[in-house]
C-alpha positions, -999 to +999 in steps of 0.1 A: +165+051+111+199+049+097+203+015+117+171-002+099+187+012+065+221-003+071+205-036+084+177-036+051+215-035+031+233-061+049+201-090+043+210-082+004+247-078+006+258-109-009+230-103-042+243-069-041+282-076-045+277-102-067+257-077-092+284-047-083+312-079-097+293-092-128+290-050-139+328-047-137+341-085-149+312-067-183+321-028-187+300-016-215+305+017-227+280+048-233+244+037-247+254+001-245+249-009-213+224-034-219+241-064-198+245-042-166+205-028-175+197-062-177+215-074-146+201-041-126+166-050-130+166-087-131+180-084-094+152-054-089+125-082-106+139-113-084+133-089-053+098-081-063+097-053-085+080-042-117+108-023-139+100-002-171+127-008-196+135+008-218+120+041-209+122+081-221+137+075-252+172+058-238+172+020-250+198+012-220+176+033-195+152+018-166+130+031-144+118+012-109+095+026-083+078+021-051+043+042-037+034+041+000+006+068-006+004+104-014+038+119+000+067+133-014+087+117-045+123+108-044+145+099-070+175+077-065+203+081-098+228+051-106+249+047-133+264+017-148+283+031-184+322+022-182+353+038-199+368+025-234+397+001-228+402+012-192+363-004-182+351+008-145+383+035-144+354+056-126+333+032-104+300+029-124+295-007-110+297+012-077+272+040-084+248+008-096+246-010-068+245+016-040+213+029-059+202-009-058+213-009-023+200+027-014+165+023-032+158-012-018+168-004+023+147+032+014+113+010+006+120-015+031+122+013+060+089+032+044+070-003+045+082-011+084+076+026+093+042+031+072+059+062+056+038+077+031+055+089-006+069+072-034+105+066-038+121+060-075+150+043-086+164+060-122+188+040-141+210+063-159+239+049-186+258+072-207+274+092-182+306+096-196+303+117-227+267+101-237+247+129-215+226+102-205+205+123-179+201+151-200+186+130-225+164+114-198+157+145-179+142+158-213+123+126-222+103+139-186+118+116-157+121+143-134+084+152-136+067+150-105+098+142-088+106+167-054+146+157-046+174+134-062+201+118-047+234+095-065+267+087-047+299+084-070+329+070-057+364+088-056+397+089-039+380+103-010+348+104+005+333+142+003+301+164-001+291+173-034+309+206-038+295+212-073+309+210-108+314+226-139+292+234-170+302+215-199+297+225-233+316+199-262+318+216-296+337+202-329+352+225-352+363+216-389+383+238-410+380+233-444+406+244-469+422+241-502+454+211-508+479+218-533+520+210-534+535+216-501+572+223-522+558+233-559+526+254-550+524+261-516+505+294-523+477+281-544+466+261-510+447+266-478+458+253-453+427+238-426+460+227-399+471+261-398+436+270-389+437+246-360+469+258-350+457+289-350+430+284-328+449+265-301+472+294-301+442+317-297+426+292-269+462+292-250+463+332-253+426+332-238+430+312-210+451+344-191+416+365-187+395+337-182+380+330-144+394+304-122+365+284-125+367+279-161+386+257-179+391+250-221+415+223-234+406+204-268+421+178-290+431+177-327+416+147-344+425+151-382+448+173-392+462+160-429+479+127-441+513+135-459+535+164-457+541+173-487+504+181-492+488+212-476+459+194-459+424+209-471+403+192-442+416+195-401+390+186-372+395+190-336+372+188-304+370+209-275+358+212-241+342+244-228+339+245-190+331+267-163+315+260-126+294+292-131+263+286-157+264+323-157+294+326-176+290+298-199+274+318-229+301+341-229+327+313-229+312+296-257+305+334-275+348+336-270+355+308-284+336+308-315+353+344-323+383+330-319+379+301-349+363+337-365+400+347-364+417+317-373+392+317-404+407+351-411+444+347-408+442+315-436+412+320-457+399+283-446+362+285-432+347+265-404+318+242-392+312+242-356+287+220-341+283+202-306+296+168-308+275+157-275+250+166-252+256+199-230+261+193-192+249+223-167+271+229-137+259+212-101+237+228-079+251+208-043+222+213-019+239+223+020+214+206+034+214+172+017+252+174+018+251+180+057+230+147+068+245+125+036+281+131+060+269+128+090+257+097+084+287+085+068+308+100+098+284+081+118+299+050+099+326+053+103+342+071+074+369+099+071+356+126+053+373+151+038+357+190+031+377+201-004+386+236-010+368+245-035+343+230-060+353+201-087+362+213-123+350+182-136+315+176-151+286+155-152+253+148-163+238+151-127+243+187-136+211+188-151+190+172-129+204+193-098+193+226-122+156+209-119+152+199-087+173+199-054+199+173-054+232+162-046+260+139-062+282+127-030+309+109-031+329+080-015+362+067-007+373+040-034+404+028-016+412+025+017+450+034+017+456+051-017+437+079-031+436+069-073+432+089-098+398+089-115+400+070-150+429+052-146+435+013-145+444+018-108+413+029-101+394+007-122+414-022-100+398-003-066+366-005-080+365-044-076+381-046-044+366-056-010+365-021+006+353+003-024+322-020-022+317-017+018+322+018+014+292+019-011+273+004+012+279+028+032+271+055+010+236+037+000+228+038+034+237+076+038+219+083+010+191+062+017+193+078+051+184+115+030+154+098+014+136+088+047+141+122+061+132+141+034+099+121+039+093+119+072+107+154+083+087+189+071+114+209+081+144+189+064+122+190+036+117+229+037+153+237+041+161+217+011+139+233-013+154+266+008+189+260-005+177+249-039+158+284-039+189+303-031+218+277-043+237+280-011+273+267-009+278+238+013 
């Protein structure tokens, strides 16, 4: 089967590449994507297919599908959002077109094989920082759906070992200005506050587990000094790879503004400043035939140590239904740094595309087993039952 699916990708390769180049020569930032939504399912209309655009309440969103009968439903995620100034610093043009790839070989294999079930392809912007899927995965695109699948590309080509929780909150001190020189104790000062808090952060992060992480940024914090500034604003990041811990994380954190409030007499707002991402649920046994069929390419793969302590919106769906977020090799020869120009650069190259090719077929390679094989299907709802580690 994973033969057919490779030779279903390499009849559309050229249509394929030139989408995955017009998406990076046009990065679009969160929630406006609408060039690379347009480009997506024009190429997804020219093949054939009816798209539904825009769709659960995300303008930049799309939504493509193909039924074979009753059967199981599988959901194929691809992102297309790019990074300010940097653009595809994180391979979104890549993700796209291995879902185009992945969803299109996937059909093409259930039409030659009569395989009954339906087989979705999600469109899914606003990844970095927008929470695109959690807004989507709200809105109901999930329903109905058994397993999802998206590949991501990265200095090496790995399982999805998981990620962390993400939890972005703003907090604004507000205080009182006066004289810095003439009347510094008739004022408040909100940077103090903020100072106070990063110490109080910095002093946390000795008893807090190795799977969290906290780092934040100060975005205001006065205009002259002679002034004690009344207003400061900062942003932080609350992470952990265990969604057990993150309510106590977040209950930490706020107690600590609670004591920077205290020491300066300046009070604060604290609100989230985007959409919460859950930590990854990887799925073992999704992980295990997405690598052995990129093995079976060809490919180096590399088993990390432990789980990523980045985040992502996939989170959420993989806290709905079993699914996985793999990821391949960007560069042959290097291993770049996610969200950096040299990545971006790797991103347009000759071999990250072939390796996503490669990765559409592996995933696409998961979709036809999960519907053709009861067991494989079993043991994946299995591991989502009892979150087993790859």
């Amino acid at each position: 089967m994973l033969e057919q699916l490779i030779a279903a990708i390499d009849t559309r390769k050229k249509a394929l590449r030139e989408v995955s180049d017009a998406l990076w020569n046009n990065p679009e930032t969160a929630y406006k994507e609408f060039f690379a939504a347009e480009t997506a399912s024009a190429f997804l209309e020219k093949c054939g297919f009816s798209v539904t655009r825009p769709c659960y309440g995300v303008e930049t969103a799309f939504r493509c599908e193909f039924s074979n009968g009753e059967g199981p439903v599988f959901a194929i995620a691809a992102e297309y959002d790019a990074l300010p100034e940097i653009g595809h610093g994180c391979g979104h043009n890549l993700i796209c077109v291995a879902g185009l790839a992945a969803f299109l070989a996937s059909v093409q294999v259930m039409k030659d094989n009569n395989i009954p079930g339906k087989v979705i392809l999600l469109g899914t912007p606003a990844e970095e920082g927008g929470g695109g899927k959690v807004h989507m995965a709200d809105g109901g695109c999930l329903e109905g759906v058994d397993a999802v699948i998206m590949v991501h590309p990265s200095a090496r080509t790995t399982p999805d070992m998981g990620s962390t929780a993400n939890c972005g909150l703003e907090v604004i001190f507000h205080g009182k200005s006066s004289h810095a020189a003439a009347y510094p104790e008739k004022g408040i000062n909100a940077l103090d506050a903020v100072n106070l808090l990063f110490t109080g952060v910095n002093t946390f992060r000795q008893y807090i587990p190795e799977h969290a992480r906290i780092h934040g940024v100060i975005l205001d914090g006065g205009i002259v000094p002679n002034v004690i500034p009344d207003y400061a604003r900062c942003r932080f990041y609350l992470r952990t790879a265990d969604e057990s811990w993150a309510p106590a994380l977040e209950k930490k954190f706020r107690d600590i503004v609670k004591g920077a409030e205290l020491m300066t007499g300046a009070t604060a707002e604290i609100a989230p400043f985007r959409a919460a991402y859950k930590a990854r649920r990887p799925n073992r046994t999704m992980n295990h035939e997405y690598i052995r069929c990129m093995e079976a390419q060809g490919a180096k793969v590399v088993i990390p140590d432990k789980p990523g302590r980045g985040s992502s919106d996939f989170g959420n769906f993989s806290q709905i239904v079993p699914g996985i977020h793999a990821y391949f090799a960007v560069s042959e020869n290097s291993e770049p740094v996610g969200h950096s120009p040299e990545f971006a650069a790797e991103a347009g190259k000759d071999f990250g595309f072939e390796n996503a090719m490669r990765a559409a077929a592996s995933q696409a390679a998961v979709v036809c087993r999960f519907m053709t094989e009861p067991e494989f299907r079993e043991a994946v709802i299995a591991d989502f039952n009892y979150n087993k580690p790859f």
